[in-house]
C-alpha positions in Angstrom: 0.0 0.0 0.0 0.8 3.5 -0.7 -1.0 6.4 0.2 -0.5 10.2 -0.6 -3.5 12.7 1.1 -2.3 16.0 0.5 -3.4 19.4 2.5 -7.1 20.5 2.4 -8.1 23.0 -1.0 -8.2 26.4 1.2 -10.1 29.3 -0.8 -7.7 32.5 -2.1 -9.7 35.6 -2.3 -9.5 39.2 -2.0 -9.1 39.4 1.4 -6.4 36.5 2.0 -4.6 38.6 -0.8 -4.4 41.8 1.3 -3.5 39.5 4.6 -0.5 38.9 1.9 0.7 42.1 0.4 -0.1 44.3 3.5 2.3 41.2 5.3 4.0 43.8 7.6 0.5 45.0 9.0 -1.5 43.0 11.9 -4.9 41.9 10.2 -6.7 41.6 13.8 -6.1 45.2 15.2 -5.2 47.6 11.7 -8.8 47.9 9.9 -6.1 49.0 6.7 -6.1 45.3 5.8 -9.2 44.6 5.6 -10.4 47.3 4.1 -7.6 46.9 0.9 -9.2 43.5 0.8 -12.9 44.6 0.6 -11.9 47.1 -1.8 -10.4 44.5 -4.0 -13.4 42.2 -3.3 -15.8 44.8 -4.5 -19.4 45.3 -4.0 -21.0 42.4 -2.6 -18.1 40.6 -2.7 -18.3 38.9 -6.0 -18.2 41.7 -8.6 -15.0 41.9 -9.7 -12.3 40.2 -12.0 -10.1 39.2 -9.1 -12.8 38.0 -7.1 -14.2 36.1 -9.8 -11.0 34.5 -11.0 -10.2 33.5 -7.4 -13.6 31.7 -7.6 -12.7 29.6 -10.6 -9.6 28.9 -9.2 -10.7 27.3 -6.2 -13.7 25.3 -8.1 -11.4 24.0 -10.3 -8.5 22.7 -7.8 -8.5 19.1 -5.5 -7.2 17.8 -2.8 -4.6 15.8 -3.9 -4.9 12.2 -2.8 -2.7 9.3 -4.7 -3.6 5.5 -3.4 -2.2 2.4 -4.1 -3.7 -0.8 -2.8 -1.8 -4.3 -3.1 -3.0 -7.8 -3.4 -1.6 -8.3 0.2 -3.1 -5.2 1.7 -6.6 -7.1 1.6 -5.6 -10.0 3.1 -6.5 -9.2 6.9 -7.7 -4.9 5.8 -8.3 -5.1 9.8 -4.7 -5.5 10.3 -3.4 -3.4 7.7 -5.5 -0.1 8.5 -5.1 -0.5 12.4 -1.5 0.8 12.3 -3.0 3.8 9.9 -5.9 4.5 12.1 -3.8 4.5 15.9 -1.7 7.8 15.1 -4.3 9.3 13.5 -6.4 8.9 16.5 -3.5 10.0 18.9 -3.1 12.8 17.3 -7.0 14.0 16.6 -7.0 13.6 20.6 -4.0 16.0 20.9 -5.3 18.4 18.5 -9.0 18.3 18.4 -10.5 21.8 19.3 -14.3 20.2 20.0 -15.9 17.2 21.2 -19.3 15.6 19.2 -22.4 14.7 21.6 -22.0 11.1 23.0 -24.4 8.9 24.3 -24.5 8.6 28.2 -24.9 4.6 27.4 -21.5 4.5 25.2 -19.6 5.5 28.7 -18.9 4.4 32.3 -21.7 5.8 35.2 -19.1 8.2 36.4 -18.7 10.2 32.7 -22.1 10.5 32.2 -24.4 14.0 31.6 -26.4 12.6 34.4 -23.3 12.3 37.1 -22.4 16.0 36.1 -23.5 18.9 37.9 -26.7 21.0 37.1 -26.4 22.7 34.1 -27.2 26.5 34.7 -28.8 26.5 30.9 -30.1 24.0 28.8 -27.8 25.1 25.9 -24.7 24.4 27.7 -22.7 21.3 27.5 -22.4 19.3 30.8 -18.9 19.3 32.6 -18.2 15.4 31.6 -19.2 16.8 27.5 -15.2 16.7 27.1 -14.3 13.6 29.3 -16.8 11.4 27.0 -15.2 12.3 23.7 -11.7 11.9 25.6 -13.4 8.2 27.0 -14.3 7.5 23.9 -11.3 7.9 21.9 -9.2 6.4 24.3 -11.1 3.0 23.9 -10.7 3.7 19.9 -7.1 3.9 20.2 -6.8 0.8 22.3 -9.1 -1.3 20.7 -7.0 -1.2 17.3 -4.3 -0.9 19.3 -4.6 -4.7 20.2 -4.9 -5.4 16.8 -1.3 -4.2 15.8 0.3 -6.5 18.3 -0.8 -10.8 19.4 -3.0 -9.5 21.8 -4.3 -13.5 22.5 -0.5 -14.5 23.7 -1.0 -13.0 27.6 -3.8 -15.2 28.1 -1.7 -18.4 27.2 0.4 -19.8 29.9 2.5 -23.3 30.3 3.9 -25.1 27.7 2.9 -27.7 25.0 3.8 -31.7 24.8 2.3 -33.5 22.9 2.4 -37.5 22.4 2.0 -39.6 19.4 0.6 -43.0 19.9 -0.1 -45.4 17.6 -3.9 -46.7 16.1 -5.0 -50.1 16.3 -4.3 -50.4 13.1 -1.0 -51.8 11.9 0.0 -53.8 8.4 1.1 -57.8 7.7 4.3 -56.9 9.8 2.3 -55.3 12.7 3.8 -52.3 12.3 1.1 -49.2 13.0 -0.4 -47.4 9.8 -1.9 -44.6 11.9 -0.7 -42.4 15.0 -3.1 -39.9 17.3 -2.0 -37.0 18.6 -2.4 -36.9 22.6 -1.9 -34.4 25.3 0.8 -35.6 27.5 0.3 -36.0 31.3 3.5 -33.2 31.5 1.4 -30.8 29.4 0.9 -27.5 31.2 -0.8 -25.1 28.3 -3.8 -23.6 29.5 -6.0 -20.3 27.5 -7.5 -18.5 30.0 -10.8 -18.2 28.0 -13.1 -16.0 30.5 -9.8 -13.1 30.2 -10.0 -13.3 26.8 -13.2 -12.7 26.1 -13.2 -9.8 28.6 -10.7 -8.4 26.1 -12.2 -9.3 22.9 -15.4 -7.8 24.4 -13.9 -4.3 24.4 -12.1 -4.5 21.8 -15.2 -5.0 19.6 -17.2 -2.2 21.6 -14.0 0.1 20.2 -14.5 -0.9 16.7 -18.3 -0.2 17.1 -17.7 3.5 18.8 -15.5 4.2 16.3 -18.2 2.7 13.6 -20.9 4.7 15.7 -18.6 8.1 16.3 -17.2 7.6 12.4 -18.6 11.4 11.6 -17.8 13.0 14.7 -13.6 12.2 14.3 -13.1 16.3 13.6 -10.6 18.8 14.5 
């Protein structure tokens, strides 16, 4: 697999041209700059040759994005994207400037909008609004997390030995034609199956919040 997404199309007009030329001035506190670029935007904003040629410009670019998919890339796709999908996560988590609404189910009692104070308007977000997205995305990143390593190995413990004993059945010279594979009485390798399910429980809940949340991963 290769992949190549580049930078979001941003939109070059009038005004992002004065932000340019008038470089030396501060855009937020001299009104100069912003007045050059509503001069050069015109009236209404869309009535004059540069504006209009900024316009076509920007319908007429893409975002770059160049992708490559191998025969071998489809072979587990769970196991190929999960090392794509981890840093992205991490770092939507370190940058993200928001948080979507999350259901008080998807979350432990304590996070809840219901185990937050009173909210002194019915507009405002509760004080766990943040900590859910933050829950949330941490379960993400751990559930594929698991998937980029052999998760199952810490619930095996002891070691194998296996015994091969011969069938009843045997040729003219009595020799056995057949052997079964036994457990020997030394064998010691046990799956703790009630851990591992535990763990393959929340792993699939991540997969599903991140199915369920899909729209909400924004910065």
């Amino acid at each position: 697999m290769k992949v190549y997404i580049g930078p979001h199309i941003n939109f070059i007009g009038p005004y992002q041209i004065a932000e340019k030329i008038l470089f030396w001035m501060d855009k937020d506190n001299d009104d100069r700059v912003h007045k050059f670029g509503t001069w050069l935007a015109g009236k209404d904003n869309h009535d004059t040759l540069l504006t209009k040629v900024c316009s076509w410009i920007y319908k007429h670019r893409s975002r770059t994005i160049n992708i490559r998919i191998d025969k071998y890339d489809t072979w587990n796709i769970d196991g190929t994207l999960s090392p794509i999908i981890v840093p992205m996560l991490k770092q939507l988590k370190e940058a993200k400037h928001g948080a979507p609404f999350t259901d008080d189910k998807d979350v432990p009692k304590e996070l809840r909008s219901t185990s937050a104070p009173k909210k002194e308007h019915e507009w405002d977000t509760d004080d766990n609004h943040f900590k859910r997205w933050d829950w949330v995305l941490d379960e993400m990143i751990w559930a594929f997390e698991q998937k980029t390593t052999d998760w199952e190995q810490q619930f095996y413990s002891g070691e194998h030995e296996i015994l091969w004993v011969p069938t009843d059945q045997v040729d003219e010279k009595g020799e056995p034609l057949t052997w079964s594979m036994e457990k020997s009485p030394k064998d010691t390798f046990k799956i703790d199956m009630v851990g591992m399910k535990k763990h393959q429980k929340r792993m699939s809940n991540g997969f599903a919040l991140f199915g369920k949340y899909y729209e909400g991963l924004w910065d």
